[in-house]
C-alpha positions, 0 to 999 in steps of 0.5 A: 270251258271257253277256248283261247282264241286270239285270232279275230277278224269279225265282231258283231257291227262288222258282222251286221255291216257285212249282211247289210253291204258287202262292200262296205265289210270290204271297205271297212276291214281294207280301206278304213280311211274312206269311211264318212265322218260319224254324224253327229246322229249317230254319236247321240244314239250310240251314246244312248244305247250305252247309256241303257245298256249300264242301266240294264245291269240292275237286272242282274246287279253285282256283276263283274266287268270284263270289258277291256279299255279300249276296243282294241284291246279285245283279246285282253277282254276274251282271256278274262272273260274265261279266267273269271268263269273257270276261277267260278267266283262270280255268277254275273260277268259284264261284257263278257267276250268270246272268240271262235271262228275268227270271230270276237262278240262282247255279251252286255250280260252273262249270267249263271243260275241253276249251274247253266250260263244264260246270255242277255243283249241289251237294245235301247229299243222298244221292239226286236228288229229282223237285225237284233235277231242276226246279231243274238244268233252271231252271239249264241254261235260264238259264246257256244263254239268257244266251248261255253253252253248256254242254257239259254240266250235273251234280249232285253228290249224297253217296255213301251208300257211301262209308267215311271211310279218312284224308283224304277224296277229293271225287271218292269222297264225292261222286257226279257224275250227268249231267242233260244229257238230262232238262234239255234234255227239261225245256227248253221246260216251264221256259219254260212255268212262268217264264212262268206264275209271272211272270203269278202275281207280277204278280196284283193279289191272291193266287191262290185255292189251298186248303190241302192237301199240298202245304203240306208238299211238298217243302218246309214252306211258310214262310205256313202261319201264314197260310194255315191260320189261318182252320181253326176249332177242331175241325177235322178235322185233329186226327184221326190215322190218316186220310190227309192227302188224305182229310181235304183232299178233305173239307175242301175239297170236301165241306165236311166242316171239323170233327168235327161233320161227320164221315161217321157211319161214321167216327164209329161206327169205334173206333179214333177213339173217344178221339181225338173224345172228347178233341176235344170235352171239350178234355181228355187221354183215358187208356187207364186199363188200358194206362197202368197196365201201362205202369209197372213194380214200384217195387222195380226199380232205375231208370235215365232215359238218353239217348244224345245224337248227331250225324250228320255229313254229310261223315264226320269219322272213319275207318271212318264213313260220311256221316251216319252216327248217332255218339254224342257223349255220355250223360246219366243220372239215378238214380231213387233220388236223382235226381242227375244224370250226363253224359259227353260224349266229347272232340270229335276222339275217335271216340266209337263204341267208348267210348260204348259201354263207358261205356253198359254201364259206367253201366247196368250196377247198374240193372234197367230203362233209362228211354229217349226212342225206344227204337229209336234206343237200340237201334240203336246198342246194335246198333251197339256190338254189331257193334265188340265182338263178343265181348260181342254176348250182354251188348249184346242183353241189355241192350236188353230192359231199355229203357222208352221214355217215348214210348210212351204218346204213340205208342200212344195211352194218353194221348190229346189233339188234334194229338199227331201233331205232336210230336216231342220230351219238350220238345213233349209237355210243352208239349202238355200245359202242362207247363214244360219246362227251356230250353236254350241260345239256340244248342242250342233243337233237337238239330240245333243240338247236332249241328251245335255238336259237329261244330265242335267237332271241328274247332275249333282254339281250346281257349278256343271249344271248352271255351264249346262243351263247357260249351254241351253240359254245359247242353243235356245236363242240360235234356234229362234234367230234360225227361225227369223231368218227361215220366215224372213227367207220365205217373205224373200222369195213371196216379195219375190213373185 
């Protein structure tokens, strides 16, 4: 039976955040109040993997929930979790917790059957990672040494095959893999790393470990803020096209910090001519010819365009598949008047077939398609394509008529420091301080509008659904004028030449 165990120093993310920096263990246990911001990209994917984990107890249905109120109200959580498996009234406990060794874990699923309790962890994932398995084994450690055998021990990871037909059978979307071996074969290195990450906690100050990959493996590191503030300006990591390691190797180990130190034969190379010419002026380089090419005859009749979709983890629509790209909407602006339109397709509708006969519909009169990542564009016009076949010709046509505003960025016509990082219209014009149309509080990132049109689709309330759609209408009309003003940046720098 589970032991009683109220001191606790580690869990399963402190866990896995020691194995991937020990500083930031350190920092984290010590020095909490460094710690970056949470980005909104990690809000949207720690609120998805929550959202399948509650999907996933379908699995084993009429469980009990042991999860406490808040996370710091754990120990609540361990006692009863032991008192619903001595009392042996239920065969299905939800984040069952245990402790041992200091150590506290939350278990999505513990279930009894033929008289031995076998544990499931849930991942929104469609494959196991190298550090599921590290987080399996830590759980298997802890629910066994707290007194609990398990007969055996699973992870329940999204079938990337499975295609939605009416009502979803969790035993179909969800793959069940045994890691009864490997987290036996894991046992004794566990107890190694708790003991290991214990000592790190318990240091007077933080661990000397030097930035490098690890920083942004497996996970963004939450005190990069911190750790990398004292990079100085210039730093070699500005420079694209070199491998991260490389560049950490001279960083710390061979002194090489800025470009001023740069090996001469990565000076003399081309290819990093514009990019250390940019560094040391602190001004955008343009490629004066390629930037030239890169604009078409006025005379053409002009589109901007942007497909806005979502990609549900668990599928809403019959004939989708888990995370499948759907369409949720078009947003337009005609060149020649500068209006603006949009369309977003009634939530609860599937959007394949209609969003593709709106786009030729709406870009039809216009010779070329001004888009934000062409090939995001062009896969779903492939899409389309594959639902009408009988206008496959029209569709493939239709692709050759696209711009992609992301081509001078991706190609190097406009050149300036860290261009690497961005990710978005709204990145390159803060890059470039331009002002950028804000969007809603709740849509700052399209993993925000993904997950606000999932809900709306299964929202019952019309009053909440149409604040959601109007939320959308926002985000939508921001996202074009971004895009306006991310062309008109490009026409800046070409009159420029």
């Amino acid at each position: 039976m589970p032991q009683k165990n109220k001191k606790t120093i580690l869990s399963k993310s402190t866990f896995i955040k020691g194995m991937q920096c020990r500083k930031a263990l350190y920092l984290y246990k010590n020095r909490y109040f460094l710690r970056d911001p949470l980005s909104p990209e990690q809000r949207a994917k720690f609120i998805r993997g929550t959202h399948v984990g509650i999907f996933a107890r379908e699995l084993f249905p009429g469980g009990v929930d042991a999860s406490p109120k808040t996370h710091f109200q754990m120990a609540k959580s361990v006692e009863k979790t032991r008192e619903l498996i001595e009392e042996g009234e239920t065969d299905i406990i939800y984040e069952a917790a245990f402790s041992f060794d200091d150590v506290v874990v939350a278990l999505d699923i513990l279930y009894r059957e033929n008289g031995k309790w076998n544990g499931v962890e849930v991942k929104s994932s469609k494959a196991i990672s190298e550090t599921y398995h590290w987080d399996a084994a830590l759980q298997y450690y802890v629910i066994n040494g707290s007194g609990l055998k398990l007969g055996d021990f699973f992870i329940a990871y999204i079938d990337r095959d499975f295609v939605k037909e009416g009502e979803i059978d969790p035993r179909k979307l969800f793959r069940l893999e045994s890691r009864l071996e490997d987290v036996k074969i894991k046992h004794e290195k566990v107890a190694g790393l708790i003991s290991e990450l214990k000592e790190t906690i318990a240091l007077k100050s933080s661990p000397d470990v030097p930035i490098g990959t690890h920083c942004n493996d497996p996970y963004p590191c939450e005190f990069m803020g911190h750790c990398w503030k004292k990079v100085p300006p210039g730093s070699v990591f500005l420079l694209e096209g070199i491998d991260k390691g490389q560049l950490f190797e001279w960083y710390n180990n061979k002194g090489i910090k800025t470009i001023n130190n740069l090996p001469e034969f990565i000076l003399q190379k081309p290819e990093y001519q514009k990019q250390l010419e940019s560094i040391h002026s602190k001004r955008p380089v343009v490629d004066k010819t390629r930037l030239a090419g890169f604009f078409p005859e006025r005379e053409k009749k002009q589109l901007i365009m942007e497909t806005f979709i979502f990609s549900p983890a668990i599928p809403l629509f019959d004939g989708t598949r888990p995370y499948e790209i759907l369409p949720f909407g078009l947003g337009w602006t005609d060149f020649e008047n500068m209006q603006h339109g949009f369309v977003i397709i009634d939530p609860g509708r599937n959007p394949n077939n209609e969003t593709g006969e709106l786009l030729m519909e709406i870009t039809d009169p216009y010779d070329l398609i001004w888009v934000f990542n062409s090939s995001l564009e062009k896969a779903l016009i492939d899409k389309y394509a594959r639902n009408f076949p009988e206008k496959n010709d029209v569709l493939m046509a239709f692709k050759s008529k696209f711009l992609d505003l992301r081509q001078p960025w991706d190609e190097h016509f406009v050149v300036f420091p860290s261009m690497e990082i961005l990710k978005n219209a709204e990145d390159i014009l803060t890059h470039f301080e331009r002002e950028s149309e804000k969007f809603p509080k709740n849509l700052e990132i399209p993993q925000e509008a993904d997950a606000l049109y999932q809900q709306l689709v299964l929202e019952g309330n019309e009053q909440k659904k149409q604040e959601g759609l109007a939320s959308l209408e926002i985000y939508i009309q921001s996202k074009l004028k971004n895009l306006v003003r991310l062309h008109k940046l490009w026409l800046d720098f070409h009159s420029e030449v």
